[in-house]
C-alpha positions as a LaTeX table, in Angstrom:
\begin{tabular}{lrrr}
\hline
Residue & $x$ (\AA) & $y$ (\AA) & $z$ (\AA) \\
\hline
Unk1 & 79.06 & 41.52 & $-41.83$ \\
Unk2 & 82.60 & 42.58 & $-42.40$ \\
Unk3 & 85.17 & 40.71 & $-40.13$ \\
Unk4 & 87.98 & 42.37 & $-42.29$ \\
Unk5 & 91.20 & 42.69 & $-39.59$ \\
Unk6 & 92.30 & 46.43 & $-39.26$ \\
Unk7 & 96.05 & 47.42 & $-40.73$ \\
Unk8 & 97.52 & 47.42 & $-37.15$ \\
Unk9 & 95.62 & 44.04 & $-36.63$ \\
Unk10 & 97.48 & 42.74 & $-39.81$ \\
Unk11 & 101.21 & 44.41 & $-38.44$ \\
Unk12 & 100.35 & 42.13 & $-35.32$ \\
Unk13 & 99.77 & 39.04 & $-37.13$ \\
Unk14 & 102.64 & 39.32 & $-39.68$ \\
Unk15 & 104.96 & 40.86 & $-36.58$ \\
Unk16 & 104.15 & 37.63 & $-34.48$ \\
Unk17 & 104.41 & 35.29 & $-37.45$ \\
Unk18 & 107.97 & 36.56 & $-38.38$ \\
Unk19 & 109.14 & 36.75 & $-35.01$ \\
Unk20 & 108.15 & 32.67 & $-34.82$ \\
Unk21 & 109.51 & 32.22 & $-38.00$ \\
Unk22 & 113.12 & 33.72 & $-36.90$ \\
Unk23 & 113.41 & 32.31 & $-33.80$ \\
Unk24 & 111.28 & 28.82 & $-33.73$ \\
Unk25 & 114.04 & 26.46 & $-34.91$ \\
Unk26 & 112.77 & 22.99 & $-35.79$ \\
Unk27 & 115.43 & 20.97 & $-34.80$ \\
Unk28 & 115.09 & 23.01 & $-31.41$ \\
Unk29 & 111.34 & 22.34 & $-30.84$ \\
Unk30 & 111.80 & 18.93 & $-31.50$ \\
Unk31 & 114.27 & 18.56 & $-29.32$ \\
Unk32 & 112.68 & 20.41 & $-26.14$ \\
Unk33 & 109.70 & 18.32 & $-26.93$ \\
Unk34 & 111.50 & 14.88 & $-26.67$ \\
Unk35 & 113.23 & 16.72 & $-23.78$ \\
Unk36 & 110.37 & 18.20 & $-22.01$ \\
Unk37 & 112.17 & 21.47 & $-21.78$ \\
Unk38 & 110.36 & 24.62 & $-21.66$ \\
Unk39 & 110.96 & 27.07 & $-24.81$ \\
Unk40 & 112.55 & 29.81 & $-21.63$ \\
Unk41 & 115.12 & 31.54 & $-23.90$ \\
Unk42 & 111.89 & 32.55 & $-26.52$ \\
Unk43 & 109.70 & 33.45 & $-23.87$ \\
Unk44 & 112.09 & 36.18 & $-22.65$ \\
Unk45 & 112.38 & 37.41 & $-26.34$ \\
Unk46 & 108.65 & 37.58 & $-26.92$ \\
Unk47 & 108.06 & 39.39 & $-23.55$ \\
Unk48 & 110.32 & 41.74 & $-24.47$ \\
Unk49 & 108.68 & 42.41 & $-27.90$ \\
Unk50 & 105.00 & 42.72 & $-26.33$ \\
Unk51 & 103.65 & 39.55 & $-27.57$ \\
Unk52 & 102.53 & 37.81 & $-23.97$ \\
Unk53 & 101.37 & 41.32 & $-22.43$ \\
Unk54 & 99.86 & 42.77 & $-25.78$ \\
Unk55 & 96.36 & 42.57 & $-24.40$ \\
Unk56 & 97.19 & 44.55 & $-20.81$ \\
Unk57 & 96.97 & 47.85 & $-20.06$ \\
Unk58 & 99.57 & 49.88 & $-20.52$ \\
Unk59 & 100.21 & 51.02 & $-17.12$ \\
Unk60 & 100.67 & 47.15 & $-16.43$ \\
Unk61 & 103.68 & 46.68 & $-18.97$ \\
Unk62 & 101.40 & 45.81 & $-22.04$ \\
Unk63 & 100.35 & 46.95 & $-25.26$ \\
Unk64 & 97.06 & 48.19 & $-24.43$ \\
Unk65 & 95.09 & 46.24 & $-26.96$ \\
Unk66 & 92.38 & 43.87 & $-27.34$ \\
Unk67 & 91.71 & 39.91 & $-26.84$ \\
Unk68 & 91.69 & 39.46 & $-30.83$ \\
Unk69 & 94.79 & 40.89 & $-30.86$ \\
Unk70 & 95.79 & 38.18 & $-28.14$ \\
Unk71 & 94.37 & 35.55 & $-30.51$ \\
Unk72 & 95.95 & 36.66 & $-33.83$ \\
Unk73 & 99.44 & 36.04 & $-31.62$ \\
Unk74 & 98.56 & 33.10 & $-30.37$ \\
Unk75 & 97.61 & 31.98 & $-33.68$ \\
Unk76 & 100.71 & 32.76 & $-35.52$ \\
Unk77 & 103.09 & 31.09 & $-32.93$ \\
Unk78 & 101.02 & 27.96 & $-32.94$ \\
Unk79 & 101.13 & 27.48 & $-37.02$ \\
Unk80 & 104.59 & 28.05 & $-36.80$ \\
Unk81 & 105.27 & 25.60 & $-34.17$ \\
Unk82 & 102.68 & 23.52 & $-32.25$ \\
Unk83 & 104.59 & 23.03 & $-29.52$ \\
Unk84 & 106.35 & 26.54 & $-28.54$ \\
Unk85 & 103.33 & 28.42 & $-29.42$ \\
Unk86 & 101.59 & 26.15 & $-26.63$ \\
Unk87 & 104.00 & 26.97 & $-24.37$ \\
Unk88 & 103.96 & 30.98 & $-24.72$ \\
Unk89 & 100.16 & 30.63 & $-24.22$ \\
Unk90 & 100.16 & 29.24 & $-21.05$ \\
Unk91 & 102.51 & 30.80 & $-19.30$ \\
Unk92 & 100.11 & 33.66 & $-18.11$ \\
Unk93 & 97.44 & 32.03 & $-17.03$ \\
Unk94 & 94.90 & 33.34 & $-14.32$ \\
Unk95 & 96.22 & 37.07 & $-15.59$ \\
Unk96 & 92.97 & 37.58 & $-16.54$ \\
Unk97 & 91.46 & 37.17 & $-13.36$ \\
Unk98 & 93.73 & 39.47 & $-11.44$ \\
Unk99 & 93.23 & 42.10 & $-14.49$ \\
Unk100 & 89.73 & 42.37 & $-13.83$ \\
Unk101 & 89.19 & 41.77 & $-10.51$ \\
Unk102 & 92.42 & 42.54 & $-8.60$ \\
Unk103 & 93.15 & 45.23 & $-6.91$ \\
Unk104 & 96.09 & 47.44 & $-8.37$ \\
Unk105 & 98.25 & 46.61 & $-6.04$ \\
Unk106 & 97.83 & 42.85 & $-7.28$ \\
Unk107 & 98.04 & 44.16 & $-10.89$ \\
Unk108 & 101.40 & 45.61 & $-10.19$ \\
Unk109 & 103.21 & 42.91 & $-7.95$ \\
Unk110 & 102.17 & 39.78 & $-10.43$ \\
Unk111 & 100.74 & 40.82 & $-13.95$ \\
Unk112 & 103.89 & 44.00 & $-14.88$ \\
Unk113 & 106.29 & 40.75 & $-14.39$ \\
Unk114 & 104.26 & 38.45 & $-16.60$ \\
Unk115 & 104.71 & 41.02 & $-19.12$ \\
Unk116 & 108.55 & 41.53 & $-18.92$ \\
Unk117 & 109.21 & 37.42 & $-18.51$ \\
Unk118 & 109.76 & 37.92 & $-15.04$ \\
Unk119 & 107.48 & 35.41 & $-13.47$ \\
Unk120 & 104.79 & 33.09 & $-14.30$ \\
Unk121 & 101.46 & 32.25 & $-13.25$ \\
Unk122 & 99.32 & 29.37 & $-13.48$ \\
Unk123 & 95.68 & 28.75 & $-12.32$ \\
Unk124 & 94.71 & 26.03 & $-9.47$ \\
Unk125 & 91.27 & 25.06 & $-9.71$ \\
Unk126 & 90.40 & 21.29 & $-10.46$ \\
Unk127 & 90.48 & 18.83 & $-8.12$ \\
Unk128 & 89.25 & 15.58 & $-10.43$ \\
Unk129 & 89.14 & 14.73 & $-14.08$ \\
Unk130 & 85.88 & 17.06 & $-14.75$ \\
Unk131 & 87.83 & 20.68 & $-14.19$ \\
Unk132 & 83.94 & 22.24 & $-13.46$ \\
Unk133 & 82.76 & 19.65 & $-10.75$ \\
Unk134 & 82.58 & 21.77 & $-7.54$ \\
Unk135 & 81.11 & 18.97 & $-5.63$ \\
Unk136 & 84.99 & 17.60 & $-5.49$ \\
Unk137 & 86.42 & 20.63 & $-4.20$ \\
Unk138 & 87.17 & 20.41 & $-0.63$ \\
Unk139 & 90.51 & 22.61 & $-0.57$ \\
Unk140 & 89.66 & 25.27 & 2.02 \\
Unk141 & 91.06 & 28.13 & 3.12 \\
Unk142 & 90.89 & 29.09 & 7.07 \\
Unk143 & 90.85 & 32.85 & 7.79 \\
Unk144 & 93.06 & 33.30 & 10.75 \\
Unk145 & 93.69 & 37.41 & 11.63 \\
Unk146 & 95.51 & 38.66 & 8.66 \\
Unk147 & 95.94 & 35.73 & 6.68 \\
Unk148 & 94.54 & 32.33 & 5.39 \\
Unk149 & 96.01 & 28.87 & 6.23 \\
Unk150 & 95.44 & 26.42 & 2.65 \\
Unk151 & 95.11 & 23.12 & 2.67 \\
Unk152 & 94.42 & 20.61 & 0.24 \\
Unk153 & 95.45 & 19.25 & $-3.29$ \\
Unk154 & 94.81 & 20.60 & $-6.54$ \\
Unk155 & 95.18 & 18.44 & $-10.07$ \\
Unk156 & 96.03 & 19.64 & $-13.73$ \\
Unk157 & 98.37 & 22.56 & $-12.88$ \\
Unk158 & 99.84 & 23.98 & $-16.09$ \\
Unk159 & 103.49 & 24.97 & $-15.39$ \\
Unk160 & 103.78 & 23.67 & $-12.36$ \\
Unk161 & 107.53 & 23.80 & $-11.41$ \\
Unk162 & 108.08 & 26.46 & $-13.30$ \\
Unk163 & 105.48 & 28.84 & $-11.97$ \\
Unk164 & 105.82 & 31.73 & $-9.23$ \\
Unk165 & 102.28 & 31.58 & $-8.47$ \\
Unk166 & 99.14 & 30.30 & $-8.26$ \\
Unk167 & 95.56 & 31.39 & $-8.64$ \\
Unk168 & 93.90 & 28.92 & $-6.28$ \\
Unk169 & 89.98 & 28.38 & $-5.99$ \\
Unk170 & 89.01 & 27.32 & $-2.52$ \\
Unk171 & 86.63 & 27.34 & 0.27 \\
Unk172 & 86.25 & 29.88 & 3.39 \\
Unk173 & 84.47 & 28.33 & 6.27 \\
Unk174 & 82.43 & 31.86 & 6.43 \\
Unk175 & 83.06 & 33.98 & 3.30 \\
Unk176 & 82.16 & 31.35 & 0.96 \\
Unk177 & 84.22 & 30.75 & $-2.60$ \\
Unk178 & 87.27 & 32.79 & $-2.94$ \\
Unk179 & 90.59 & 32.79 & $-5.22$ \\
Unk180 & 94.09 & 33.48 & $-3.56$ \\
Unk181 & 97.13 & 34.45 & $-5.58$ \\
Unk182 & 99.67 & 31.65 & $-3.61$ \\
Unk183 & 102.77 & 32.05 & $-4.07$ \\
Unk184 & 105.41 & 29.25 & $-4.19$ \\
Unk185 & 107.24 & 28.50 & $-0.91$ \\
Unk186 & 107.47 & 26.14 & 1.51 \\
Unk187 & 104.36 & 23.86 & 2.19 \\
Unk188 & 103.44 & 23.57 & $-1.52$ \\
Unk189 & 104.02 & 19.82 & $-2.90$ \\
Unk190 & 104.63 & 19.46 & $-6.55$ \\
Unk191 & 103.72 & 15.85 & $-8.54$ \\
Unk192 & 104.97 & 16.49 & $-11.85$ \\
Unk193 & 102.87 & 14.83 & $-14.48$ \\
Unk194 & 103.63 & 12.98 & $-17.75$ \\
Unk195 & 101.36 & 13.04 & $-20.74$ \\
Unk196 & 101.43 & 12.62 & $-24.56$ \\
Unk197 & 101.05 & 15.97 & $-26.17$ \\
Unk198 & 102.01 & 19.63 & $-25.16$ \\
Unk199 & 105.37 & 18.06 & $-23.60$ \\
Unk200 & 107.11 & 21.71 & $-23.13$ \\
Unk201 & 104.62 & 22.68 & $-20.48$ \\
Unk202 & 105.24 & 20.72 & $-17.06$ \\
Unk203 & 101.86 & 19.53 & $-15.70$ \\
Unk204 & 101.59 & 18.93 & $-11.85$ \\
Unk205 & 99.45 & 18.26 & $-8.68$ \\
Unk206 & 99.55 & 20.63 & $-5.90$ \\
Unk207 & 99.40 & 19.95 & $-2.37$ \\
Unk208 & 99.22 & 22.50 & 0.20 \\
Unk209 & 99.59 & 21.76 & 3.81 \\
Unk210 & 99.06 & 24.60 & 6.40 \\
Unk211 & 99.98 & 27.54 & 4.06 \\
Unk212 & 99.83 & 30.73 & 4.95 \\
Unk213 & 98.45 & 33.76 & 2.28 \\
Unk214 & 98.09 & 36.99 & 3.39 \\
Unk215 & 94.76 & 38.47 & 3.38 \\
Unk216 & 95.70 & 41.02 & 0.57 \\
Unk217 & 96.48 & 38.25 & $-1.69$ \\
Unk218 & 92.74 & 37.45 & $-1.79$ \\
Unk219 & 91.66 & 38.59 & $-5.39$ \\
Unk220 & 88.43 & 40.58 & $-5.07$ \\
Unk221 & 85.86 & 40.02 & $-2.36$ \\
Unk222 & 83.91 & 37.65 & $-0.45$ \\
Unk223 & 82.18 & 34.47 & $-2.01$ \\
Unk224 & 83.42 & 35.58 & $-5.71$ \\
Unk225 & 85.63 & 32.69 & $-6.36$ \\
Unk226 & 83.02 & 31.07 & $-9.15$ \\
Unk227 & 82.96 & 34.27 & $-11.05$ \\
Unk228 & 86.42 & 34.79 & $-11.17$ \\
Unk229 & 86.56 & 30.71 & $-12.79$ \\
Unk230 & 83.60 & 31.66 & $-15.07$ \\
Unk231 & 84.75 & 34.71 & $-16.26$ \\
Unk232 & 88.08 & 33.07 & $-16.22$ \\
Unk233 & 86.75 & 30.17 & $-19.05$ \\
Unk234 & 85.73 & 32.54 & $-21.32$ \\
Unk235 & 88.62 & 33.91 & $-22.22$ \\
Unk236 & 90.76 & 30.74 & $-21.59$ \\
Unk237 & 88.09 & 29.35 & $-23.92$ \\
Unk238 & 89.02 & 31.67 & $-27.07$ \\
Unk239 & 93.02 & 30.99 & $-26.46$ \\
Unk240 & 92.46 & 27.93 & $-26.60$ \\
Unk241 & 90.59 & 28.13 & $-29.78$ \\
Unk242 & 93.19 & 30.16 & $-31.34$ \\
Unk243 & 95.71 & 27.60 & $-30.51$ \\
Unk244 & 93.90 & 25.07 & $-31.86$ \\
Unk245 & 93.29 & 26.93 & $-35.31$ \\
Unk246 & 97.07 & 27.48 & $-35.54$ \\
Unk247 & 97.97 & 24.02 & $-35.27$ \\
Unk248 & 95.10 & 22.94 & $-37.83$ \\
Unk249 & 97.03 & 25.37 & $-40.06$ \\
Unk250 & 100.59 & 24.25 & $-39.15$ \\
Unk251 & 99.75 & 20.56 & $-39.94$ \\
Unk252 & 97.69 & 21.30 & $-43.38$ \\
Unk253 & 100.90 & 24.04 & $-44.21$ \\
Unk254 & 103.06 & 20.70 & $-44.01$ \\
Unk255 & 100.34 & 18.45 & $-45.92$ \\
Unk256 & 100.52 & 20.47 & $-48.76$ \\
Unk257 & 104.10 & 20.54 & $-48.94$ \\
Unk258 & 104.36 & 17.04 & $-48.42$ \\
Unk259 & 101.94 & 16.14 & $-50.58$ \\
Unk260 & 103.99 & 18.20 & $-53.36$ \\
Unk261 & 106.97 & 16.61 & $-52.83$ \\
Unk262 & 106.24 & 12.90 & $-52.09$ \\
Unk263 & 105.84 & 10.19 & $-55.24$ \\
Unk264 & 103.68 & 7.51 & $-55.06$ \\
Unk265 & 102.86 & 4.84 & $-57.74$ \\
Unk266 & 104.65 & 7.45 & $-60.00$ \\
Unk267 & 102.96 & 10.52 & $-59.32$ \\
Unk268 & 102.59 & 13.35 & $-56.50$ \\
Unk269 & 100.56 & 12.65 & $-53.64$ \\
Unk270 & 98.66 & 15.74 & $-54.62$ \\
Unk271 & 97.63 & 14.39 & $-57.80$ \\
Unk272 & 95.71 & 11.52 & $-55.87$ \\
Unk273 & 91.95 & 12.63 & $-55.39$ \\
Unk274 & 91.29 & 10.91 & $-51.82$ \\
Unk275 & 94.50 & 13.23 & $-50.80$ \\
Unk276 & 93.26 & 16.05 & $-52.57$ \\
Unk277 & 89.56 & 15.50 & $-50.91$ \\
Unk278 & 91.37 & 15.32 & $-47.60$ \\
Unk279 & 93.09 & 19.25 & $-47.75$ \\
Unk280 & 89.87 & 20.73 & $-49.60$ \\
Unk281 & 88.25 & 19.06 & $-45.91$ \\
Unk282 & 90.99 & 20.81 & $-43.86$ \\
Unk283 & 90.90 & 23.81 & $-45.69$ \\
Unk284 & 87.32 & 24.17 & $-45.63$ \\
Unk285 & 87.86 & 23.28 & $-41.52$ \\
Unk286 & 90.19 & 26.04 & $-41.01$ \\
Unk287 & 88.06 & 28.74 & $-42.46$ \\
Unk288 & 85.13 & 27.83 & $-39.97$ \\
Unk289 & 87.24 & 27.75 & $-37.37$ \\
Unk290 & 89.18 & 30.91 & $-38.13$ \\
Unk291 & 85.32 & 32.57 & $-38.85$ \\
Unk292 & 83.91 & 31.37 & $-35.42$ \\
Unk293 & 87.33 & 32.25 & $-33.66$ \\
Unk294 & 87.66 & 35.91 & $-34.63$ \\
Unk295 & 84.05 & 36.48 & $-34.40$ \\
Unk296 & 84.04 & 35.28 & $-31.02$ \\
Unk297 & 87.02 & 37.12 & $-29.86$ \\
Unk298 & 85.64 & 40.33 & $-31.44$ \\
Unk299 & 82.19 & 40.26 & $-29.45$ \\
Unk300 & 84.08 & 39.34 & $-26.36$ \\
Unk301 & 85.98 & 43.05 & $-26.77$ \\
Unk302 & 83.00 & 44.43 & $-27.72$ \\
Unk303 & 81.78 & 42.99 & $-24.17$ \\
Unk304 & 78.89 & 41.51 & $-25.77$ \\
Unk305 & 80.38 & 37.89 & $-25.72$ \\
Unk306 & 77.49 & 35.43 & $-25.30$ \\
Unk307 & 78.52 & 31.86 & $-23.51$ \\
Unk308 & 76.28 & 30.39 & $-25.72$ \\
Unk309 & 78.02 & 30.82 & $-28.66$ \\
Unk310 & 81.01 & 30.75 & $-27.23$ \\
Unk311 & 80.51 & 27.03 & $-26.56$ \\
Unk312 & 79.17 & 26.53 & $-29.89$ \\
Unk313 & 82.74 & 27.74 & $-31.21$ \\
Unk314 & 84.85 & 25.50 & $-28.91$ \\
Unk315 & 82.72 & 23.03 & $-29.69$ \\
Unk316 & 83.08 & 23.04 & $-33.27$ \\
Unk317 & 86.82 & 24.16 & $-33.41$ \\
Unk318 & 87.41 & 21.22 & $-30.96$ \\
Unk319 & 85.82 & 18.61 & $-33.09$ \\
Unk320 & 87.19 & 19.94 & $-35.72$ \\
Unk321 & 90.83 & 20.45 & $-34.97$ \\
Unk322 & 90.69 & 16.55 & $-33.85$ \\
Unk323 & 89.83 & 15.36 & $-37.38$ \\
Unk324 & 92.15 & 17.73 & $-39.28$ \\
Unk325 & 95.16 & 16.81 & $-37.57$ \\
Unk326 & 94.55 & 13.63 & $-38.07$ \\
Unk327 & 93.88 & 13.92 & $-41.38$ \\
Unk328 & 96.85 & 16.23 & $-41.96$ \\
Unk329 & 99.03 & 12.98 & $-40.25$ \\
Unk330 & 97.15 & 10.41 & $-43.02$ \\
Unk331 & 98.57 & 12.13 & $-45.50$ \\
Unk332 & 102.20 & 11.81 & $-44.20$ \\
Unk333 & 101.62 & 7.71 & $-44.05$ \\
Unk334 & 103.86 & 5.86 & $-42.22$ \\
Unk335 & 106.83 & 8.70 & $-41.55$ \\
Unk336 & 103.86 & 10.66 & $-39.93$ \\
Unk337 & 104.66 & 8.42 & $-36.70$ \\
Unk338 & 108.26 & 9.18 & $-36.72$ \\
Unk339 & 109.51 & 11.43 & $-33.98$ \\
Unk340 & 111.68 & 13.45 & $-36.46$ \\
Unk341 & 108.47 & 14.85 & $-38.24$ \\
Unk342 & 107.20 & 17.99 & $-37.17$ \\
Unk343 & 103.58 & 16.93 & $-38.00$ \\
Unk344 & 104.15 & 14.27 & $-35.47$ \\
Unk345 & 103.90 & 16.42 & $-32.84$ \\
Unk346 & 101.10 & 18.58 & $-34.06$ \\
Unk347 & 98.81 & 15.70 & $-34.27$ \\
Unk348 & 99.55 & 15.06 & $-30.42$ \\
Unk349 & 99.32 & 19.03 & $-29.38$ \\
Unk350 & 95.92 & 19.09 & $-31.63$ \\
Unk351 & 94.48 & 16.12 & $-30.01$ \\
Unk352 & 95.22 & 17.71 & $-27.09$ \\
Unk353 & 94.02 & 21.08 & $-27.81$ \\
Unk354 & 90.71 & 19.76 & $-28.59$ \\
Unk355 & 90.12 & 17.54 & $-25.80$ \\
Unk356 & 91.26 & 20.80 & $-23.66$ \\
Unk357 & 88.28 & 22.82 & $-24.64$ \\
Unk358 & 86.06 & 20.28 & $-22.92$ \\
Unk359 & 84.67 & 16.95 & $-24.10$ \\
Unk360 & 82.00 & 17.05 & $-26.71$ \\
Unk361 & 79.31 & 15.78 & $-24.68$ \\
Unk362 & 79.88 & 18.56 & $-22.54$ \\
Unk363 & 79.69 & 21.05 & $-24.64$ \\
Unk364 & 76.93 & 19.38 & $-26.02$ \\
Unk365 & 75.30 & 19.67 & $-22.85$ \\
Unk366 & 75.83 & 23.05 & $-21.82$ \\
Unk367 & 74.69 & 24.39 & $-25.32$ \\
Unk368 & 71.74 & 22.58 & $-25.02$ \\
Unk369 & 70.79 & 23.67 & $-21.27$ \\
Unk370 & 70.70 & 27.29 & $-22.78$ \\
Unk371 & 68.37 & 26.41 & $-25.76$ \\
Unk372 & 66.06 & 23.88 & $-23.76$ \\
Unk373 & 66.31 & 24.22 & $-20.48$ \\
Unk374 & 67.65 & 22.38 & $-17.65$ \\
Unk375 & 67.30 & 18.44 & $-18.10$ \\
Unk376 & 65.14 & 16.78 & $-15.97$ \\
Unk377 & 66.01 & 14.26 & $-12.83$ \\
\hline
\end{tabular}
């Protein structure tokens, strides 16, 4: 089974990785993270050069090109800089949805601008802590003529002051489930909220009181709201994975070195064998996840992805991204705490990142519905 990357699969990776190399400044990222600034200046440049579009169509202002493609960017920005590279992958989200069930019109009007860095678009779908509990949903939409009126609250909303619009998940008294692209405008609340890790994204809650959407900005048709979010995991869930990998190599990059440089007891850090033990764990970690990642993001443009397996690779990336981080931050001792180290903040983005793909026992759970069955009540 040959998993070898093509030669314009390889131009991708080493384009993205010099691009973040050139323009992902240390000093900067650490000081929009302490800032909670978002990275807009290098968002415009990587628009420009393809990067956030390189997996739309052409006619849409991308590249044309695959999800793996999508991932091997992803991944590059995120070893290069755990917090930037977070940033660039979220500032798109929901594009997927309107890609593939939108109507051209749609595709035009909110996914060409995501491409060029004109706008950007979030997703609005949890209401609680557990981001897949429909029982807590009770935002509805009200079809009146030629347009819905929105109300409710929404939790968790990546970018959300600096987003032009939302994909929001709600309920129609008659049609059922549906998603509405909402743009922002008057009646939409904003709660910004604070957190530990991925500080250059702005988190918020939404509230929506008597909004009004037009009935065109309904995204596909009646009742078809939970595919859209189901669909929508999927490939969430392998961007996420390939952010994850590239900050499990970012921190073990900056082990290494580290561990070359620093004395202890009069010798190298790398000359200790619980250190050495710890990167020969990391680098074994990476590979697996780097394996499961592209071999995941390959089936799912083959459109053979199975969710199955799917899960099994967050699942294993996530626990495993946790641990090497950590690991990676061991190493560093004491000055691993210190806000001027860059593997400071990739142990909080990877903590992050893993608790992001869902919590273990959930995974856990799902995987095992598929292979046994529903469990009984």
């Amino acid at each position: 089974m040959d998993f070898e990357l093509t030669q314009r699969q390889k131009n991708i990776q080493w384009t993205a990785m010099e691009f973040a190399k050139g323009e992902f400044d240390s000093n900067l990222s650490i000081t929009l993270d302490q800032n909670r600034e978002f990275p807009g200046a290098i968002w415009k440049k990587a628009c420009q050069l393809g990067f956030i579009g390189v997996n739309y169509p052409k006619e849409f202002g991308g590249l044309g090109l695959g999800l793996l493609e999508k991932v091997l960017v992803i991944e590059a920005f995120c070893k290069v800089d755990s917090g930037i590279g977070i940033a660039l992958n979220t500032v798109d989200s929901g594009a997927a949805i309107i890609l593939k069930f939108g109507s051209s019109g749609q595709k035009e009007q909110f996914v060409t601008p995501l491409a060029k860095g004109q706008k950007m678009l979030s997703i609005a779908f949890a209401e609680s802590e557990v981001e897949k509990d429909f029982s807590t949903i009770s935002t509805e939409a009200k079809k009146a003529r030629e347009e819905y009126i929105l109300n409710g609250r929404k939790r968790f909303v990546f970018n959300a002051l600096l987003s032009d619009a939302f994909i929001v998940l709600c309920k129609e008294p008659k049609e059922g489930w549906i998603t509405l692209i909402v743009e922002k405008e008057e009646g939409i609340e904003i709660k910004p909220i604070q957190k530990i890790g991925m500080r250059m994204i702005q988190f918020g809650d939404l509230e929506f009181k008597d909004v009004r959407v037009p009935i065109e900005r309904r995204v596909g048709g009646e009742g078809e709201g939970l595919l859209h979010v189901n669909s929508f995991c999927e490939e969430r869930g392998l961007r996420r994975t390939a952010q994850a990998l590239g900050i499990s190599e970012g921190a073990f990059d900056r082990a290494v070195k580290y561990a070359k440089q620093r004395e202890a007891f009069g010798k190298k850090l790398s000359q200790f064998q619980v250190i050495r033990h710890k990167l020969a764990d990391i680098a074994v970690g990476i590979e697996v996840a780097r394996w499961l990642t592209y071999k995941s993001a390959t089936e799912y443009d083959q459109g053979r992805v199975k969710a199955d397996f799917l899960q099994i690779t967050q699942l294993e990336v996530s626990r495993r991204v946790v641990r090497m981080v950590y690991d990676a931050q061991q190493i560093f001792g004491g000055a691993g705490y210190m806000a001027e180290m860059e593997i400071e903040h990739y142990y909080r983005d990877g903590v992050v990142s893993g608790v992001e793909m869902g919590t273990e026992e959930e995974l856990k759970d799902s995987i095992a519905e598929k292979i046994a069955g529903p469990e009984e009540k």
